[in-house]
Kinemage of the C-alpha trace (Angstrom):
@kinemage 1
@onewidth
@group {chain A} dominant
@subgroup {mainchain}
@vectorlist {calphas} color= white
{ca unk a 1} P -15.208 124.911 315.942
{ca unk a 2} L -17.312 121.440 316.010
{ca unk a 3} L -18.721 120.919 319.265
{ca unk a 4} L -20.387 117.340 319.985
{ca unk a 5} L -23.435 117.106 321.505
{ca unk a 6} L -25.376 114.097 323.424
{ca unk a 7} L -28.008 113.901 325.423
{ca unk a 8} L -29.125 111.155 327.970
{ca unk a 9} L -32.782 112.458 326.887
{ca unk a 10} L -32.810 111.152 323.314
{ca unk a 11} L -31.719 107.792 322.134
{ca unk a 12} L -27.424 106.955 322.351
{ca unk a 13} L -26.268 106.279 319.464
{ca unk a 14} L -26.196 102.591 317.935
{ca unk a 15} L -23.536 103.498 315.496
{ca unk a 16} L -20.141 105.207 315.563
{ca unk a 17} L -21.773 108.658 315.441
{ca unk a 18} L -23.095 111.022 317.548
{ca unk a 19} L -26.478 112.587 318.385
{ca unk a 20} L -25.472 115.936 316.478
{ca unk a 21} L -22.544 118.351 315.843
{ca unk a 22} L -22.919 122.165 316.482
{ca unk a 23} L -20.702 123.926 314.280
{ca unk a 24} L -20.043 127.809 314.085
{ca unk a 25} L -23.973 127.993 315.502
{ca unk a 26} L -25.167 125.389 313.426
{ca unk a 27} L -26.259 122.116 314.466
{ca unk a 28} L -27.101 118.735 312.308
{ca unk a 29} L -28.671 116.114 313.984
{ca unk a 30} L -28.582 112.500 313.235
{ca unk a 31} L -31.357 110.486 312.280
{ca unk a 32} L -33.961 109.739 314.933
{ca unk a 33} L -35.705 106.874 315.018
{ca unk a 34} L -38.755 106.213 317.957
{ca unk a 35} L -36.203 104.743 319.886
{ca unk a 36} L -37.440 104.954 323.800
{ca unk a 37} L -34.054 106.892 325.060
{ca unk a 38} L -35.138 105.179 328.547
{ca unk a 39} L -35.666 101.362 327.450
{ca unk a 40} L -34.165 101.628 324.138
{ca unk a 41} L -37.268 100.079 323.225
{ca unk a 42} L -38.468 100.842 319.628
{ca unk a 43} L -42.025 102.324 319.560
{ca unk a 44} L -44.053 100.875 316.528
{ca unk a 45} L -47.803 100.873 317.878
{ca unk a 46} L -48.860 102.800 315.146
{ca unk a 47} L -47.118 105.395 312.469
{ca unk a 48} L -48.302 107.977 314.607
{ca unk a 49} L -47.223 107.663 317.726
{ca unk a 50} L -43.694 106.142 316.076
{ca unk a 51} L -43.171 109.477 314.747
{ca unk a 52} L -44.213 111.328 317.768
{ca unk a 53} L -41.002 109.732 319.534
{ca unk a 54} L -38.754 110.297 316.639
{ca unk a 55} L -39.922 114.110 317.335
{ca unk a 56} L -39.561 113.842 321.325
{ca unk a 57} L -35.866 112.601 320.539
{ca unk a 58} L -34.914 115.350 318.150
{ca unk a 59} L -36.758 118.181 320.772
{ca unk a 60} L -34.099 116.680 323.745
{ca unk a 61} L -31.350 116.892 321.383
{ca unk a 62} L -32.168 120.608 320.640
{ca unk a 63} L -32.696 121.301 324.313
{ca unk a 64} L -29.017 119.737 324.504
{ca unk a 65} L -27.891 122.453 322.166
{ca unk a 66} L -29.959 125.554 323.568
{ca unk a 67} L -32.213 125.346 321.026
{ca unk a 68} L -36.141 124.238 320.065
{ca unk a 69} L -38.112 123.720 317.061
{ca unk a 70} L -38.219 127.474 316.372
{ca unk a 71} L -34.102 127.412 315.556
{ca unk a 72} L -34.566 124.717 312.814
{ca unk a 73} L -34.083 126.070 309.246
{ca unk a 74} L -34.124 122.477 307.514
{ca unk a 75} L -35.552 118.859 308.307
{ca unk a 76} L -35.038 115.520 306.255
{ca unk a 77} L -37.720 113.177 306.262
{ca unk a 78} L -37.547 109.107 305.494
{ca unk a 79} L -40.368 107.083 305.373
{ca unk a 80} L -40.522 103.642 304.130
{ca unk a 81} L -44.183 103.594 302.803
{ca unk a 82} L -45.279 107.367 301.376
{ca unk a 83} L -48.891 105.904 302.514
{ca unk a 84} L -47.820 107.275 305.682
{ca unk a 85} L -47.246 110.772 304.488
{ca unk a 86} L -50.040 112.368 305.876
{ca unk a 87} L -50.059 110.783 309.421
{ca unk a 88} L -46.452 111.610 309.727
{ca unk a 89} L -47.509 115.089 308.672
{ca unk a 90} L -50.050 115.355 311.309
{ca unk a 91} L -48.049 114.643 314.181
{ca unk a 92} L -44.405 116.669 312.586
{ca unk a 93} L -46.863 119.734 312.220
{ca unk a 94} L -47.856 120.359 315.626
{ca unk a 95} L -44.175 120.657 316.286
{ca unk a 96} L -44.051 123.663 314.242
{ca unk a 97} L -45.661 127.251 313.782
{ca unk a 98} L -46.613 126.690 310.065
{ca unk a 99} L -45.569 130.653 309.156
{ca unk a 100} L -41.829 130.097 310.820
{ca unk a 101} L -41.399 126.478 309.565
{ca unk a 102} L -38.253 124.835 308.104
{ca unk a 103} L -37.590 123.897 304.576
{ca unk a 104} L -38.044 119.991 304.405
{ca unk a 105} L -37.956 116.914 302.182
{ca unk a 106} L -39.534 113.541 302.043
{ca unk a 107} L -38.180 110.559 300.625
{ca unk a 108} L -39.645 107.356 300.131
{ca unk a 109} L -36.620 104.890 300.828
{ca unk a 110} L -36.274 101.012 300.687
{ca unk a 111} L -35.250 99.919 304.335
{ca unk a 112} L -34.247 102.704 307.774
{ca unk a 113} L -32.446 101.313 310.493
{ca unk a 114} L -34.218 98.627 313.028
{ca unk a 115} L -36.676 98.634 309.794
{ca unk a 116} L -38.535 101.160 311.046
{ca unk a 117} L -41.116 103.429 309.046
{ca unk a 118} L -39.765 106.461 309.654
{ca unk a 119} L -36.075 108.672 310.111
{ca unk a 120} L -35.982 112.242 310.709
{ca unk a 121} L -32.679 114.540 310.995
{ca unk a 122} L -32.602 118.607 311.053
{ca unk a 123} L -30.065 120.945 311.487
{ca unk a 124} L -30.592 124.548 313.081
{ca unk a 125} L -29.094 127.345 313.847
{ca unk a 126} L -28.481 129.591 316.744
């Protein structure tokens, strides 16, 4: 059964999607970008903090679901310059307990939406 899920505590969508789909206990989230959810204000002061409120919006749209960090089994990670790699890393790390952390990709990509420098999606399970 596909369930939607949204969240007034993470970004609305700017697209004809949703914030993620929980189906039979497993949810996929859409791409966050550091979209304030409150001014819908993009936050670019610096790669670190950007990604810091791409993670804030995926952590409300687990809460939506019943879930945290600890229930994701796979992340997705866009960047736009790999030179950013490890600062992204940094701040996506400290979201995590390194021995129960997902499986995860990075990909070095052209152009994200709002030309941003950086897109992350998971999905997790219950």
């Amino acid at each position: 059964m596909k369930k939607i899920i949204n969240t007034p505590h993470a970004p609305a969508p700017i697209g004809p999607y949703n914030q993620a789909v929980l189906v039979n206990d497993i949810l996929y989230t859409s791409g966050q970008i550091a979209l304030n959810p409150e001014t819908m204000e993009l936050v670019l002061e610096d790669i670190k903090s950007e990604t810091n409120q791409v993670m804030e919006n995926l952590k409300a749209v687990l809460k939506a679901a019943d879930m945290t960090f600890e229930n994701v089994f796979k992340a997705s990670i866009f960047v736009s310059d790999m030179h950013n790699f490890s600062k992204i890393n940094e701040v996506y790390a400290t979201y995590f307990n390194e021995e129960t952390a997902p499986a995860r990709e990075t990909v070095e990509v052209a152009n994200l939406p709002k030309f941003v420098n950086v897109e992350i999606s998971m999905m997790a399970s219950k």
